[in-house]
N, C-alpha and C positions, 0 to 999 in steps of 0.2 A: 561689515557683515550685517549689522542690525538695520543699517539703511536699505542695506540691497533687501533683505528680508520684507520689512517695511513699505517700500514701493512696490513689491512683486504683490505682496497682502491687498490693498490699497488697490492697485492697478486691476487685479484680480476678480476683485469682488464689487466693484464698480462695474467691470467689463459683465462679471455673470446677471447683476441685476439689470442692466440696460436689457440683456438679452431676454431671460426670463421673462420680468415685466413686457418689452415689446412684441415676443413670441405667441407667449399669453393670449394678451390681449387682440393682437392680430387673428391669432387661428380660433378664438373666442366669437370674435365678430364676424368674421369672413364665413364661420361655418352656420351664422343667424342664417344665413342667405342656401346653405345648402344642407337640404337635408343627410346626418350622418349615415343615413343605406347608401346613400350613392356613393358619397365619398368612401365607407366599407368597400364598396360593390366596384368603385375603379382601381383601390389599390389593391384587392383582394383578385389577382386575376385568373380567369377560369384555372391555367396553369399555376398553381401558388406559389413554386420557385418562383418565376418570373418578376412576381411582387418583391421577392426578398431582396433579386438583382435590379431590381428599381432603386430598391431603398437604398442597396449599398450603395451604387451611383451617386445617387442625390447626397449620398453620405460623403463622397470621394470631392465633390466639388464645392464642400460645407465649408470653409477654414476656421471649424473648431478643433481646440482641445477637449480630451475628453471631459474636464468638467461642465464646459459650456454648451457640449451637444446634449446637456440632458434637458436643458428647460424644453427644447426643440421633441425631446424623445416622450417628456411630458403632455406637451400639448397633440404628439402624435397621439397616444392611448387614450387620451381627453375625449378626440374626437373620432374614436371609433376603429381606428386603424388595427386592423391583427396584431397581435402582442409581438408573432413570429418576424412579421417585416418591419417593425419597431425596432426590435430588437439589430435587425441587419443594418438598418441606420444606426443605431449608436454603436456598434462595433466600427464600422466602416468611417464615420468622422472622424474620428480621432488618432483612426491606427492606419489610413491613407491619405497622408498631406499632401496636397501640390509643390507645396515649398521641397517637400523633403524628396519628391521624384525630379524636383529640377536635380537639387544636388547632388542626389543620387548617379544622375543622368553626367552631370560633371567631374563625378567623381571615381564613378567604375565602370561609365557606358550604360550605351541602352539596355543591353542583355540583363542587368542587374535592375535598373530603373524598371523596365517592363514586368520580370518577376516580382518585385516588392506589391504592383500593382495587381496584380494578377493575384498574388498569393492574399493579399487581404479582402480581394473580390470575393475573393473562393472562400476565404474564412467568415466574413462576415454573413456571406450569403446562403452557406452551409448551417452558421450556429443559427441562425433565427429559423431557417427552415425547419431542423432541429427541435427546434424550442416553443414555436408553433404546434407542432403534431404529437406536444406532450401536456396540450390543453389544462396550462399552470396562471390561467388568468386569475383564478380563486387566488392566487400569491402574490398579486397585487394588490397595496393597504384599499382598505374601504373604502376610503372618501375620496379617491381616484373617481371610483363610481358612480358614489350618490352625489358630486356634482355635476347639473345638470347645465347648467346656467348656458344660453347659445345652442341646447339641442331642441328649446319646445316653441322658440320662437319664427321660424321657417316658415309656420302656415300663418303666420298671426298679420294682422295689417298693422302694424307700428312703426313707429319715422326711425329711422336711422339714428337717429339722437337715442332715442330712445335703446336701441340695441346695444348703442355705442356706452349704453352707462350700465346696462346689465355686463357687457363684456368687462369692462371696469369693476364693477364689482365681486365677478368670478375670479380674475384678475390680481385682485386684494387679497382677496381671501385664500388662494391658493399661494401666492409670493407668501404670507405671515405664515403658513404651514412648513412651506419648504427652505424657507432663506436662513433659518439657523445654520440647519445643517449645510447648506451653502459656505456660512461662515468657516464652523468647524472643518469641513474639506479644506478651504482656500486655505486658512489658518494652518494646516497642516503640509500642505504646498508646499506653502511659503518656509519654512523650515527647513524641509527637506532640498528645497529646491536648488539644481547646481550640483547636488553632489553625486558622485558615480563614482563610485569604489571599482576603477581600473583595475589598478594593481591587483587586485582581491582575484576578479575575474579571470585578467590573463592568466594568472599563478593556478586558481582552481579551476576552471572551467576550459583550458585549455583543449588542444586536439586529441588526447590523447586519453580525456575520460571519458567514457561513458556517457554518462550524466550531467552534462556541461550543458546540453541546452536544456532541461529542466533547472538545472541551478541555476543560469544565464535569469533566466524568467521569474522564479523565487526574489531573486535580486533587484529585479527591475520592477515587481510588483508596490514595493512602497513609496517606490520614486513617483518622481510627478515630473513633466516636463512635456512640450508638443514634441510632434514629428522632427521638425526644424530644427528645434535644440537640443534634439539627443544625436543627428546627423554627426556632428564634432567627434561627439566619442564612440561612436560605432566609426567612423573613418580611422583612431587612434588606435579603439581597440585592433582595429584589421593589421593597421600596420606594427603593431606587438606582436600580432601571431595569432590572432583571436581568429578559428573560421569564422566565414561571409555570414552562414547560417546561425551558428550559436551570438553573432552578432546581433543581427534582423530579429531574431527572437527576444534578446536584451530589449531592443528598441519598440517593438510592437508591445511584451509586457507593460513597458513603461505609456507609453499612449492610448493602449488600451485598457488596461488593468490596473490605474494607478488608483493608490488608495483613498484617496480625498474623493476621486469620482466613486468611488462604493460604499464612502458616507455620506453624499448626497443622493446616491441611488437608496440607500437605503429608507429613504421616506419615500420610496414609491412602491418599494420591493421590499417585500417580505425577505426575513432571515434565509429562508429553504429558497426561494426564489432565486434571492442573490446569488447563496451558494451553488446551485445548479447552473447558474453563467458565467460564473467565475471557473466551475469546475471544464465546463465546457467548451470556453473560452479558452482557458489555458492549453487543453489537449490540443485543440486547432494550430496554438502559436507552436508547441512545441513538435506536435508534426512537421510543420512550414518549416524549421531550426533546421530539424533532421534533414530534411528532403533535401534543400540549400544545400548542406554540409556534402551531400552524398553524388549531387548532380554539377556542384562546380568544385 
C-alpha cells in the first residue's frame, strides 16, 4: 500500500511539473509573438457560447486529469483568455476522457458513450458560460495579474533568446508560487487514491432514494482518480444495481471535482471564487445524474 501510495506521489508530481513548467513557458513565449487583444479577440467570439464550446472541445482532446489541466487553465488566464471559456476548459479535461468514451463505448454501447460526451459538453460549456456573465475576475488572486512578463514584449525588436529568458523567468516565478500547493493536492491524491466506497454507495445511494445522485457526488468529491480509472467501478457499481445516471455522476464528481485539484486551484482562485464553481459545477453533474436515471 505505502509503495502503490509512493509511486502514484512520485509519478504525479513529476507528471504536473513537466506539464506546468513546459505549458508555462510555452504560452509565455509564443504569446511574445502575439499581442494578448488578438488572442482575447479570437477566443472571445462575437457569439461567446461559441468560445465556451471551443474550449470544452479542446478540453475533450486534452488527456488530462483534473489536476494537470490546471497548469494549462493557468497559462489560459495568463494570457488574456475570458475567465468564462477558461473555465469550460478545465471542466471539460478532466470530466471527458477519450480513454473512458472507448470503454464506455465497449462496455454499454454507443447510446451511452455518446451521452457521457454530450453531457459533459453541455456542462462544461453551460458552467463557464455561466461564470463569464457573473464578471468574478476580481476573484482571481492578484498576482495572476500583475504578472506581465510576454505581454509587453510584442512591439519590441528583441532576439528570440532573449524572449526565451524573459519567458523563463516568468516561468520561475510562477512554478515557486503554485508548486506547493501542487504538492499538497498530489499528496493528497495519493492517499486517497483507489479507494471507492462501493458497498457504501450501492447500500445508500441506491434506486430507490431520492437523493442518491447528490450523495453519489458528495462521495466522489474527495476522491481523485481520471476518467479511465474510475470506468472499473462505475461498470461494478452498474452491475450491483447502482443507476447508469447516479453512476456517471459518481464518476464525473470524481474527475471533475476532486479535491486535490481545489487545493491547487486554490492559488489561483479565491475562496468565493472557488466556492461559486464548485457550487455550480456540482448542480450541472447532478442534473446530468437525474436526466440519465430518468431517460434510460
Amino acid at each position: 500500500m505505502l509503495k502503490e501510495i509512493t509511486t502514484f506521489f512520485i509519478y504525479d508530481t513529476v507528471k504536473i511539473f513537466l506539464l506546468l513548467t513546459s505549458i508555462v513557458f510555452l504560452v509565455s513565449f509564443l504569446r511574445s509573438y502575439f499581442p494578448p487583444e488578438k488572442t482575447k479577440h479570437f477566443l472571445t467570439h462575437r457569439l461567446p457560447f461559441v468560445g465556451n464550446i471551443l474550449a470544452a472541445l479542446v478540453g475533450i482532446v486534452t488527456p488530462f486529469c483534473s489536476c494537470s489541466a490546471v497548469p494549462l487553465f493557468i497559462g489560459f488566464v495568463e494570457s488574456g483568455v475570458p475567465l468564462g471559456v477558461t473555465f469550460s476548459y478545465l471542466i471539460a479535461a478532466p470530466m471527458i476522457n477519450e480513454v473512458a468514451v472507448i470503454l464506455l463505448f465497449g462496455l454499454f454501447g454507443i447510446k451511452i458513450a455518446a451521452l457521457y460526451v454530450i453531457s459533459g459538453l453541455v456542462i462544461a460549456s453551460v458552467v463557464g458560460f455561466f461564470l463569464g456573465k457573473m464578471n468574478l475576475e476580481n476573484l482571481v488572486e492578484d498576482y495572476v495579474w500583475k504578472i506581465k512578463s510576454g505581454q509587453t514584449m510584442e512591439n519590441q525588436k528583441i532576439s528570440a533568446k532573449e524572449k526565451a529568458y524573459q519567458a523563463y523567468l516568468y516561468t520561475k516565478d510562477l512554478v515557486i508560487k503554485v508548486f506547493p500547493y501542487v504538492l499538497l493536492g498530489v499528496g493528497i491524491g495519493a492517499l486517497i487514491h483507489g479507494y471507492a466506497p462501493e458497498k457504501f454507495l450501492t447500500q445508500f445511494a441506491g434506486k430507490n432514494n431520492l437523493f442518491a445522485v447528490p450523495l453519489a457526488v458528495l462521495i466522489g468529491v474527495p476522491l481523485y482518480s481520471n476518467a479511465a480509472g474510475t470506468i472499473p467501478v462505475v461498470s461494478s457499481l452498474i452491475e450491483k444495481g447502482l443507476p447508469l445516471g447516479t453512476s456517471l455522476a459518481f464518476m464525473m464528481s470524481i474527475t471533475a471535482l476532486s479535491f486535490p485539484e481545489m487545493v491547487i486551484l486554490r492559488k489561483v482562485l479565491k475562496i468565493k471564487l472557488l466556492g461559486i464553481y464548485i457550487a455550480i459545477l456540482s448542480i450541472g453533474i447532478i442534473f446530468t445524474g437525474y436526466l440519465f436515471n430518468l431517460i434510460i
